[in-house]
C-alpha positions as CSV (number, residue, x, y, z in Angstrom):
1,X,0.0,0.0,0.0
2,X,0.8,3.7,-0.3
3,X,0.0,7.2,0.6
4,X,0.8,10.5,-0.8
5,X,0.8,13.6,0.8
6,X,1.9,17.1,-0.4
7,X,2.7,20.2,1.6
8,X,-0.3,22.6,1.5
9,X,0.1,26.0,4.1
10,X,3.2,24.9,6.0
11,X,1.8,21.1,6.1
12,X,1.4,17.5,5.2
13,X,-2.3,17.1,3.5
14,X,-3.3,13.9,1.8
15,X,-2.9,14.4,-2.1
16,X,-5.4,12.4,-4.4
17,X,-1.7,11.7,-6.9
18,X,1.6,12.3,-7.3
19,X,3.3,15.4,-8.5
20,X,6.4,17.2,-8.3
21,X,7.4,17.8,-4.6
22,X,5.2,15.0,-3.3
23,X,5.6,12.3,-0.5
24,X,5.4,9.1,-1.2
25,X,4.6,6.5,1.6
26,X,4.9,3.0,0.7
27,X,4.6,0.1,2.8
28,X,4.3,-3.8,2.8
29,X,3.9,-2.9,-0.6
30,X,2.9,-6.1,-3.5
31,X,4.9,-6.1,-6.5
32,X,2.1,-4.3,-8.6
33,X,2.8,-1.5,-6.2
34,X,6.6,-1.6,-6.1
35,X,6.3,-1.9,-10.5
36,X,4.0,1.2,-10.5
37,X,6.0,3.4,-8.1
38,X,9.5,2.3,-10.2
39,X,8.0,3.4,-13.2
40,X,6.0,6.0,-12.7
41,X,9.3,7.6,-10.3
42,X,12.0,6.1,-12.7
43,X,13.4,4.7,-9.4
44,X,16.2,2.6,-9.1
45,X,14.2,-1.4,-9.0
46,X,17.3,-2.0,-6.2
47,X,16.9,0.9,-4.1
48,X,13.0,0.1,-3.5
49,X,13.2,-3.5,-2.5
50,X,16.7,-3.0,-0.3
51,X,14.7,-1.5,2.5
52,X,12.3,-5.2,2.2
53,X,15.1,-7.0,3.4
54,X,15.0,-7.2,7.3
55,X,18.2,-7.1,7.4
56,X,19.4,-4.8,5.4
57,X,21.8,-2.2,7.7
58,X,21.8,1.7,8.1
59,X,23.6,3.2,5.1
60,X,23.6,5.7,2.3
61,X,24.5,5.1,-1.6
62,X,24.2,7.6,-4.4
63,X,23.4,6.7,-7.8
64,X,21.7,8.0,-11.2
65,X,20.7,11.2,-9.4
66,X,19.1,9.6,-6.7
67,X,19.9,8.8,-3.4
68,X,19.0,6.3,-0.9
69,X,19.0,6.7,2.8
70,X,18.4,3.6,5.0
71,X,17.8,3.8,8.9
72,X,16.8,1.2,11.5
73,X,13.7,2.0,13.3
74,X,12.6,0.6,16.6
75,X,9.5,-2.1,15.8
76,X,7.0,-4.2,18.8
77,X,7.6,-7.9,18.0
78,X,6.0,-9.0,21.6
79,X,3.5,-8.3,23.9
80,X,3.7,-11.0,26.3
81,X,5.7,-10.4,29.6
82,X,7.4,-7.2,28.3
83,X,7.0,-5.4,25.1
84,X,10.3,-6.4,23.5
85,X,11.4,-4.2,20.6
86,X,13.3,-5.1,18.0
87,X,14.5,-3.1,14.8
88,X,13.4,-2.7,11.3
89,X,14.8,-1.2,7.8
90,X,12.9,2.1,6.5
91,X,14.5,3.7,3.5
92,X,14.0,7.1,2.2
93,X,14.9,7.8,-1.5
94,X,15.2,11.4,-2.8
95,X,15.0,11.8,-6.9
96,X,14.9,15.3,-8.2
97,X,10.9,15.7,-7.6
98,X,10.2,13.6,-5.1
99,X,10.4,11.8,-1.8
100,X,9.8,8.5,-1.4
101,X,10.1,6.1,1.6
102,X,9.5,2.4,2.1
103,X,9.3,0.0,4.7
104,X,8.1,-3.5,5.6
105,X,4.8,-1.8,7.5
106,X,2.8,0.9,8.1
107,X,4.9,2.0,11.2
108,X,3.3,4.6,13.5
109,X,6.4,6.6,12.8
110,X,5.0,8.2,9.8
111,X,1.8,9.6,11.9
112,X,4.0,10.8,14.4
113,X,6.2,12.8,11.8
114,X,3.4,14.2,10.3
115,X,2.4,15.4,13.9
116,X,5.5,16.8,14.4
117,X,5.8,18.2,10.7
118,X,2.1,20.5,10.9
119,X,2.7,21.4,14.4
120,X,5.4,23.8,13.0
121,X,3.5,24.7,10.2
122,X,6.6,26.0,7.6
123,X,6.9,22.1,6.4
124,X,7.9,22.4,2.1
125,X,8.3,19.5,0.5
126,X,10.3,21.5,-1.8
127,X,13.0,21.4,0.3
128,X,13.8,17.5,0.5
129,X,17.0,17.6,2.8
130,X,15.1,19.4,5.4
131,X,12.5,16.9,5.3
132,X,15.4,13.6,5.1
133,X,16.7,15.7,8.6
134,X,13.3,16.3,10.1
135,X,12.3,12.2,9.5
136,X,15.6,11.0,10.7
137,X,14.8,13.8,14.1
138,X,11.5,11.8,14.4
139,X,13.4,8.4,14.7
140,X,15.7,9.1,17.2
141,X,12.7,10.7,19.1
142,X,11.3,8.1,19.2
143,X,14.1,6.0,20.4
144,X,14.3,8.6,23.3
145,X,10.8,8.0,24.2
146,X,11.4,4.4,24.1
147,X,14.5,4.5,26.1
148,X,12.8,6.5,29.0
149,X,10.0,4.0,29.1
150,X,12.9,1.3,29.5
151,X,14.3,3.5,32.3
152,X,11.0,3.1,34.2
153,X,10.4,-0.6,33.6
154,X,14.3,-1.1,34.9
155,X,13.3,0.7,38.1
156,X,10.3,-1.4,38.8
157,X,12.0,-5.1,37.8
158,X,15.1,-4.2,40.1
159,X,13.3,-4.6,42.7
160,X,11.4,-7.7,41.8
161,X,14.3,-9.6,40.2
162,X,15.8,-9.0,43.7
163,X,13.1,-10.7,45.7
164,X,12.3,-13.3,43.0
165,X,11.7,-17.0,43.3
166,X,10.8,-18.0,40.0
167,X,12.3,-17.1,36.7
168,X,9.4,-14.5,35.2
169,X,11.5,-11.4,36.4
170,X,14.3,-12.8,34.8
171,X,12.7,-13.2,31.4
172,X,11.8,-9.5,31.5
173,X,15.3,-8.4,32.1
174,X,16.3,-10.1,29.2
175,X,13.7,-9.0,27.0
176,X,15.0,-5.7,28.0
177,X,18.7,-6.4,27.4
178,X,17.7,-7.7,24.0
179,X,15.9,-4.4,22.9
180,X,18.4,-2.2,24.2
181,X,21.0,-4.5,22.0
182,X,19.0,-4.2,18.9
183,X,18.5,-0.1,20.0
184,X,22.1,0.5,20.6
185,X,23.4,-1.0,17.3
186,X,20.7,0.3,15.1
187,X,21.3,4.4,16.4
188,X,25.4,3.0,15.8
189,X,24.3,2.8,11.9
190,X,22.0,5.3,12.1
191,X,24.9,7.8,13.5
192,X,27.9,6.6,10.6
193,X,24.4,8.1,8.3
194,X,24.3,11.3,9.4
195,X,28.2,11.9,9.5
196,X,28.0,10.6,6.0
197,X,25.3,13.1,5.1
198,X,27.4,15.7,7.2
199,X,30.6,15.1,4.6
200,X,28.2,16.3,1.8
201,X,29.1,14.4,-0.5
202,X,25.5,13.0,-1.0
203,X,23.3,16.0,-0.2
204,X,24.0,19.5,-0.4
205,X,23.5,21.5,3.1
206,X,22.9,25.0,3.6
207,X,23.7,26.6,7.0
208,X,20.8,26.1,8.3
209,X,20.2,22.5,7.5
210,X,23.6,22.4,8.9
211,X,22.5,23.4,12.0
212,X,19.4,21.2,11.6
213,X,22.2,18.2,11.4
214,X,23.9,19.1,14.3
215,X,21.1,18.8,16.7
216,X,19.8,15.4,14.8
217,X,23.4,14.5,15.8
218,X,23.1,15.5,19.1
219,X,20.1,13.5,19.4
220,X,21.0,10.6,18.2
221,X,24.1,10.3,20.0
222,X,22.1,11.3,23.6
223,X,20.4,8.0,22.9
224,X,23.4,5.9,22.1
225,X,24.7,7.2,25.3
226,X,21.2,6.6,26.7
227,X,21.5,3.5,25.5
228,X,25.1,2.2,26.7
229,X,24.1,3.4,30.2
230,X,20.9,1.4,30.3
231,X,22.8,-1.8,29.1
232,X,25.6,-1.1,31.6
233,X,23.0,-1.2,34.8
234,X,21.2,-4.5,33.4
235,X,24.9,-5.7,33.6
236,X,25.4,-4.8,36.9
237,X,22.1,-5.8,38.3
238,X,22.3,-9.1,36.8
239,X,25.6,-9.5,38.2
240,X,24.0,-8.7,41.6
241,X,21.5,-10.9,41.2
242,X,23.8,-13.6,40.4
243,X,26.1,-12.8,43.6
244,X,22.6,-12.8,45.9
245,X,21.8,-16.3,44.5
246,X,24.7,-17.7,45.3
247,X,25.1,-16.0,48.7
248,X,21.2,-17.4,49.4
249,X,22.2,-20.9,48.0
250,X,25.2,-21.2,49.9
251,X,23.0,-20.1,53.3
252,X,20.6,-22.7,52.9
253,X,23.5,-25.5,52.6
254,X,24.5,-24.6,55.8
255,X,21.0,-24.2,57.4
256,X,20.6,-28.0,55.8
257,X,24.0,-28.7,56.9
258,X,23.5,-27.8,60.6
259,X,20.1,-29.4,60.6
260,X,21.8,-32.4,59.3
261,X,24.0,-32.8,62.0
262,X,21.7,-31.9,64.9
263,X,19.5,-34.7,63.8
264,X,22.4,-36.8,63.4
265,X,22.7,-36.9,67.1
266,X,19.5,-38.9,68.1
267,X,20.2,-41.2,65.4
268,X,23.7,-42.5,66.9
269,X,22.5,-42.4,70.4
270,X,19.2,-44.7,69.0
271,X,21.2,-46.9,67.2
272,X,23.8,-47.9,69.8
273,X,20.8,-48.5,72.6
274,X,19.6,-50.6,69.8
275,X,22.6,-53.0,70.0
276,X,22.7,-56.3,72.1
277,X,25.6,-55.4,73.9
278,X,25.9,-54.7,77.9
279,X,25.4,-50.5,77.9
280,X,25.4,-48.1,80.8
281,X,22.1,-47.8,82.4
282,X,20.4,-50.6,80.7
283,X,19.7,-52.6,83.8
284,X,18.0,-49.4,85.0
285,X,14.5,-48.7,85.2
286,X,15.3,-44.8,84.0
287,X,17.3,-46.0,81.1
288,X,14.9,-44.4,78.9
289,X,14.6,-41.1,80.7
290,X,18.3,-40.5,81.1
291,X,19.3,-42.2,77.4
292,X,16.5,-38.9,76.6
293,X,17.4,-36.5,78.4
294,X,21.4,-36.8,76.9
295,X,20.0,-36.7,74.3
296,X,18.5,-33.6,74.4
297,X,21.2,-31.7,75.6
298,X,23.9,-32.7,72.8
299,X,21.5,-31.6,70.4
300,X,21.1,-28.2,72.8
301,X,24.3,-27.8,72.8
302,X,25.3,-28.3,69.2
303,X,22.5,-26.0,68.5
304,X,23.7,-23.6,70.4
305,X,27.5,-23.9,68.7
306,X,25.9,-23.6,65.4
307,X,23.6,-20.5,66.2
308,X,26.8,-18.9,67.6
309,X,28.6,-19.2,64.2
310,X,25.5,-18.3,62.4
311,X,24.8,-21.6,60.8
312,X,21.4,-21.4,62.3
């Protein structure tokens, strides 16, 4: 499928077809779709179905006049005990009338940046670089917002996976650690981009979309940081985690321990009363009493050695 749009007054209306300075939104696009736009854009066939490969990594190629821009964008893959994020390829290609991006769905990226884009309310499609810098702002926004969220959820979990018994806190920590993985190397790729745009040798910036860079830059590089941080305190509180197990685990072998060898006691002094040998006291009517009350106090007195070393 695809949308167009057009800038009307500052911003981003629906247009009913394409025309010079128009955007063109395609996504999970059929091959009828991906033939029409090709021919009636005289697009590279490559540069429309590189961003269809999941795969496909953060870059920027030149060629015929046109230029392709591929970014990775943050993408929900599961709603079960966390919402895990993973990463998918959007690409943006620039001809000399138009802008055209494609990606593998209709990602809620594209409202968002049209949002953005008529909240201002100068948006001209004329200007294509400002719009490329302006999309690739909205990204790592949302990245930002995602990585805040993340912040939150890390707050709440460290103090469950601290006082957990079974392994569902442990499953959400590494659903985190894998989105922040797939988050820190896409804004990696994301950031060689916009130095390669910054070189200008693909795309010609005047000062101000200069300065528009920079702060994309900035952006972008807040939420590798962002990102590194967050990955660096999963580390360490998994660490922690692992320390406290093994602390708790090597408590309860010596509670066992201890209780092992209390109850020890009553079992030797049983079995050798059990043997048909001559043994003190056996000729005595108290035999019982006494062989109980002995008893008693080794196992008191172990007890009390054991609580004194904090075994107990």
């Amino acid at each position: 499928m695809f949308r167009i749009y057009k800038s009307e007054n500052g911003l981003l209306v629906p247009a009913d077809k394409p025309s010079p300075h128009t955007w063109v939104c395609l996504f999970n696009p059929s091959e009828e779709e991906i033939s029409y736009i090709e021919q009636k854009f005289k697009i590279l066939p490559e540069f429309l179905r590189y961003p269809l490969d999941e795969e496909e990594r953060p870059r920027i190629e030149k060629e015929e006049q046109q230029i392709l821009i591929i970014l990775r964008i943050p993408d929900v893959v599961s709603k079960g005990l966390f919402i895990r994020y993973e990463t998918i390829p959007l690409g943006i290609i620039l001809t000399e009338e138009n802008i055209i991006t494609v990606c593998l769905k209709d990602h809620p990226i594209f409202e968002e940046f049209i949002a953005i884009a008529n909240k201002s309310k100068t948006f001209n499609l004329a200007k294509p670089v400002y719009f490329i810098l302006n999309f690739i702002l909205a990204v790592t926004s949302l990245y930002i917002k995602l990585l805040r969220q993340i912040d939150r959820t890390l707050e709440e979990y460290e103090e469950e996976v601290f006082r957990a018994i079974e392994n569902e806190e442990i499953i959400k920590m590494l659903s985190i650690e894998k989105t922040l993985t797939y988050f820190n190397t896409s804004l990696q790729g994301n950031d060689t981009v916009l130095i390669k745009i910054q070189s200008g040798r693909y795309l010609h910036l005047a000062e101000e979309e200069m300065e528009l860079l920079e702060d994309v830059q900035i952006e972008n590089r807040q939420a590798i940081e962002m990102t590194k941080v967050f990955l660096n305190i999963m580390a360490n509180t998994m660490d922690a985690y692992t320390s406290i197990i093994n602390n708790n685990l090597n408590l309860i072998m010596k509670f066992l321990a201890s209780i092992a060898i209390i109850l020890a006691i009553p079992n030797i002094i049983y079995s050798m009363y059990g043997m048909n040998i001559p043994l003190p006291f056996q000729g005595s009517s108290y035999a019982f009493f006494f062989v109980n009350i002995l008893t008693f106090l080794l196992c008191f007195f172990v007890f009390f050695v054991l609580r004194k070393k904090r075994y107990l």
